[in-house]
N, C-alpha and C positions, 0 to 999 in steps of 0.2 A: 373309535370302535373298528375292528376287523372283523371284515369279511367270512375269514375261516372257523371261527368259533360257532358261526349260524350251520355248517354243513354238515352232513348228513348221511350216511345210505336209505337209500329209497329204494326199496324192495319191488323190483320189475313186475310181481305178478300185483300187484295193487296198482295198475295202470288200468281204467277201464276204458272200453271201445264204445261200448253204448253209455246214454244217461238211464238214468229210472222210468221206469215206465209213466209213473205220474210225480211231474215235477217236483210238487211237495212232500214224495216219499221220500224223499233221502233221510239218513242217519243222521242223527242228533246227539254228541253225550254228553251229558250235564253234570257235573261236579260240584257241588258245595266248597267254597274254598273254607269254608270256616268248619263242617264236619268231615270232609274227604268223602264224602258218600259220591257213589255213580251212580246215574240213571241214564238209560238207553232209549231215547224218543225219535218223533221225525221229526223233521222241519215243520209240517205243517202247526205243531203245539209251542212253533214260536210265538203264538199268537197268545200263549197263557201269561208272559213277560211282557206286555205293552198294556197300555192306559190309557183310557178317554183321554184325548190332548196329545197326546207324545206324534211324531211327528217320524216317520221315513221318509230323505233322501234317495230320491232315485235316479241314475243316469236313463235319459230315454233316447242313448244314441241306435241307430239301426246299424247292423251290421251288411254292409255290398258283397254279392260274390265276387272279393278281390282275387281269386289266382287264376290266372291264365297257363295255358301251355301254348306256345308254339312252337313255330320252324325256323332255323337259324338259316339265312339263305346261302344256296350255295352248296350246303353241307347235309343240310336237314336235318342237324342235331335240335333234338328234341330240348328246351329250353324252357323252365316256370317263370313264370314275372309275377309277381306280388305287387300290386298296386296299393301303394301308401296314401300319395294327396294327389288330389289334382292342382298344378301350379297356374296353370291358363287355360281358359275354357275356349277362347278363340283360338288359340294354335293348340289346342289340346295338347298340351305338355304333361305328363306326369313323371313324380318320382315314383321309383318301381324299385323292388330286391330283383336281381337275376338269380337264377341256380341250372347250371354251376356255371360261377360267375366269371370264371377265369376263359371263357369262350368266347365273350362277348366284350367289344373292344367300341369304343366310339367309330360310327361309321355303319355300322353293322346293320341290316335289317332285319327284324322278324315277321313271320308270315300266321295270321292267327283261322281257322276254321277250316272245313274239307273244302269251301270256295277262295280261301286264301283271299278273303274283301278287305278283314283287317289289317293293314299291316304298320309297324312301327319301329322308327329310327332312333337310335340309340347316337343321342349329341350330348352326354356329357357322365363321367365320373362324378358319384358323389362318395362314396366309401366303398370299403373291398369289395361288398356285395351291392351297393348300390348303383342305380343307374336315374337318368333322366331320360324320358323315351318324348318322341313326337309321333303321334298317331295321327295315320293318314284313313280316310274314309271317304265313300261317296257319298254324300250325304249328310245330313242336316245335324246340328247338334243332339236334340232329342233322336235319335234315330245312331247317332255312335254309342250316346249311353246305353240303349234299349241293347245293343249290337253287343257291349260288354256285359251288360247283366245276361245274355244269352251264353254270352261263349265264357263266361268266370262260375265258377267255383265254389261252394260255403269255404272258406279258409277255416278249418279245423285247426286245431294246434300239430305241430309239428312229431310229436310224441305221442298220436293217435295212427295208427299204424293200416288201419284197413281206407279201402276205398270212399271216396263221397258219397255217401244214398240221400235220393229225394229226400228223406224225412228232415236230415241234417239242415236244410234251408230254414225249417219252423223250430227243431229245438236247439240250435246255434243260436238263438236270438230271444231277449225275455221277451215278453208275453204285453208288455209295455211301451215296446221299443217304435219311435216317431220318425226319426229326422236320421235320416241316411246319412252315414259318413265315418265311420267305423271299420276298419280292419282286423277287428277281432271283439267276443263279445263283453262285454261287463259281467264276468262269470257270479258274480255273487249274487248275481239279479235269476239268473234264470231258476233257481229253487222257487221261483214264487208262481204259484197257479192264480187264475183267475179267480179260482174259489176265494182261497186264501186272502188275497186280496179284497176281497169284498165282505168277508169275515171280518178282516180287521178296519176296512173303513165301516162296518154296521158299530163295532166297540166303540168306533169313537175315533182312531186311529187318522192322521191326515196325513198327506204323500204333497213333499215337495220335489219338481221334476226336474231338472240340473241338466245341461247336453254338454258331454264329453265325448269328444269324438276321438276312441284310444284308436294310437297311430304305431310308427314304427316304435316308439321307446317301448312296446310290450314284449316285442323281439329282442330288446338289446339285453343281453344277460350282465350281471354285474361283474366285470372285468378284474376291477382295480380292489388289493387288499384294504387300503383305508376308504371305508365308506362316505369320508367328507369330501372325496375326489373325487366321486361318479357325478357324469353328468345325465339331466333328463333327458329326453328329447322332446318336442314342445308340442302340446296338442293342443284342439279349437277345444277352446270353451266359452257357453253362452249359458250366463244364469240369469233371467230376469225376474223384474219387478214384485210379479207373485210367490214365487219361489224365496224371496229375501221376507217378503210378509207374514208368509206361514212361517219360516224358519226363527226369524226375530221375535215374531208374538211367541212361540213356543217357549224363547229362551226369556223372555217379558215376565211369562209365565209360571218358571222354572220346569216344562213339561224338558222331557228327555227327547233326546233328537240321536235319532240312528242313521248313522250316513252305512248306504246298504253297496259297500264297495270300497277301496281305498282309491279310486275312479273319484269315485263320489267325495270322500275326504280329501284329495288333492283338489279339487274345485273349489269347494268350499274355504279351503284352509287359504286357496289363491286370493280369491276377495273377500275376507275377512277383516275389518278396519281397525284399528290400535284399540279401540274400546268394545273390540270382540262382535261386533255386528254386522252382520252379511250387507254387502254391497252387492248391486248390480254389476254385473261384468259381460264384456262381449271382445274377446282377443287370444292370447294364446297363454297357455303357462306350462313351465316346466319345471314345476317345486317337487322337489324330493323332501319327505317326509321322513324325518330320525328322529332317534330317544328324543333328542332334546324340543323335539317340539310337541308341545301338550296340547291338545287339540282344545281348539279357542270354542269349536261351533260347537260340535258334534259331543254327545254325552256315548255315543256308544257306536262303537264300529262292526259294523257288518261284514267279511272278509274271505274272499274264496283264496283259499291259497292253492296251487298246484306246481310248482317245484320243488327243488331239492334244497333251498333254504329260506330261513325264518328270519325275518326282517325284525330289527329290535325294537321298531315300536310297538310290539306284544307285550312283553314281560316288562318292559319298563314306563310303561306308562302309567302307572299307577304305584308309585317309591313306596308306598304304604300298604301293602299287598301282602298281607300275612301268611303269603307262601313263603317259605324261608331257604327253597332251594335253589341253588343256582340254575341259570338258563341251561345249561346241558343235564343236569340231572331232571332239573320239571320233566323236561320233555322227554326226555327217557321213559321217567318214571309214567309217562299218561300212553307213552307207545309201549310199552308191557301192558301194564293194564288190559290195552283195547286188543292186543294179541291173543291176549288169555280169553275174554270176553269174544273173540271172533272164534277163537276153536270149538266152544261152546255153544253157539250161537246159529245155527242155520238160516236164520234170517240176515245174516250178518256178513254170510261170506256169497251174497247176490252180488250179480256184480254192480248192482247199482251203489256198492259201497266207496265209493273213488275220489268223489271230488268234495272238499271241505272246506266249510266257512267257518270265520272265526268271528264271533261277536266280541267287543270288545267295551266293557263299560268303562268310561275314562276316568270317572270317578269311582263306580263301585269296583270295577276289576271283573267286569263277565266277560268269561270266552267261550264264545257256540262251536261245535266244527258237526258236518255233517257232509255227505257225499249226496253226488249222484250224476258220476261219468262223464265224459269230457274233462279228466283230470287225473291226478297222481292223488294216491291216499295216504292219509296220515293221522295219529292220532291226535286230535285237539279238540281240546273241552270246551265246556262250556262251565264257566267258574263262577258261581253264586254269592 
């Protein structure tokens, strides 16, 4: 499968700068794939589509303020470092993205606050843009961490164009999110309010909690035309015990399991054991997810997409899909649609129309998409 047949234009002014006011506003459209009918919802009436029993996957990794700025010594070129993982906690080593990265040479130091306390040495090349840094501090381990969450950043995506504001700290991150170690969010998580959530656990509705900690593979863009050549890059993943229990009884049960992320599907799909049942896991994976692999756990995918191409495990996960159109025509045909529906629509062209999920039934064939900023829009259904 290639690459270029998923691409696209992406229409610049459908990039939105803020999210929605109330997380569970965003846009919803819903299509019957067996009458073509649309209908125009929010996310919050995803909850009319789930059942006493059926089960969400959630990642609850936290998101760190990973970007720094400092001073390049010497020169005082102003320099970002993007903090990826920490590799040693007693030499405080970290990999780091530099920008621009062609300034910064092994040897180099950078100088981080208006008291210049922090500073870090750049010992090693990892990639064009990568670095390994040694952070020097006075002071105590908990007190360099505190020292970095002071002087970092919410790392917004790079295609969000206005400054950082305070609020950005609390809606960068779901509403769910535990265990720190994240360089960007689980976008498909943050549609969900506290309400909501509590709506669908009074239904009936059970949440199993997954920690994936997305690292640098969510920066790397897909390079390479044949898509069996890309590689992941490897992120922690930790599922335990409870999490395989609820997940298993579900599938015991035959309830529907919605992994609410491809975050979320990549862990799952990682320790899944030949007779299709979740195992415990605590290590790293970097499984990439193609047509050809039909999801063993998960009955329905949750999916925030925000770039300029569409991964084939949408339209082909389901061969028996009584839409008869090819991948570029579908998707054409649901982005007229939703153009025609937005000129009409006042409600439609807030800007909280931006950022979209696709649900994805593995067997029935549902796709959800709805926005709500912090992302590129698009038009994707929700197919019944």
């Amino acid at each position: 499968m290639k690459l270029s047949i998923f691409n696209f234009e992406l229409p610049k002014e459908l990039l939105a700068e803020y999210p929605a006011e109330n997380r569970d506003e965003s846009k919803l459209m819903v299509i019957n794939r067996e009458t073509g009918k649309i209908e125009h919802k929010m996310f919050k009436d995803l909850i009319d589509y789930f059942e006493e029993g059926d089960v969400m996957a959630l990642i609850n990794t936290k998101v760190f303020p990973a970007r720094l700025y400092g001073n390049k010594e010497k020169t005082g070129a102003r320099i970002e470092v993007f903090l990826l993982r920490e590799l040693n906690q007693e030499q405080r080593l970290w990999d780091v993205l530099v920008d621009p990265a062609r300034k910064i040479r092994i040897g180099n130091k950078l100088y981080f606050g208006d008291d210049e306390s922090l500073v870090a040495e750049v010992i090693d090349n990892t990639t064009s843009r990568g670095r390994t840094l040694r952070f020097l501090y006075d002071g105590s381990y908990t007190d360099f961490r505190r020292k970095l969450r002071e002087l970092g950043e919410t790392p917004l995506p790079k295609y969000i164009k206005r400054d950082v504001e305070p609020e950005d700290e609390k809606r960068y991150q779901t509403i769910y999110a535990k265990h720190e170690g994240a360089v960007a969010a689980p976008t498909a998580g943050l549609h969900f309010s506290k309400h909501l959530l509590k709506r669908l656990e009074i239904k009936g509705v059970d949440f199993a909690e997954v920690t994936l900690h997305v690292g640098l593979g969510t920066f790397n863009p897909v390079e390479v035309e044949d898509l069996s050549k890309h590689k992941m890059d490897s992120e922690e993943l930790v599922i335990d015990e409870k999490a395989t229990e609820i997940i298993n009884n579900a599938k015991a049960n035959k309830r529907r399991i919605c992994a609410v992320g491809t975050t979320v599907m990549r862990g799952l799909e990682s320790a899944v054991s030949s007779d299709h049942q979740l195992n415990t896991f605590e290590g790293w994976t970097n499984k990439f997810i193609q047509t050809v692999l039909i999801g063993r756990i998960p009955f329905l995918l949750l999916w925030s997409r925000h770039v300029g191409y569409l991964i084939k495990t949408i339209y082909n996960i389901n061969p028996a899909c009584s839409m008869q159109l090819n991948k570029r025509d579908f998707f054409l045909t649901i982005f007229n649609t939703w153009k025609s529906a937005k000129k009409t629509s006042e409600h439609l062209q807030k800007s909280n129309y931006e950022l979209f999920l696709w649900t994805m039934a593995i067997r029935h064939f549902a796709v959800t998409r709805c926005t709500n900023g912090y992302g590129k829009n698009l038009p994707i259904p929700l197919m019944q």
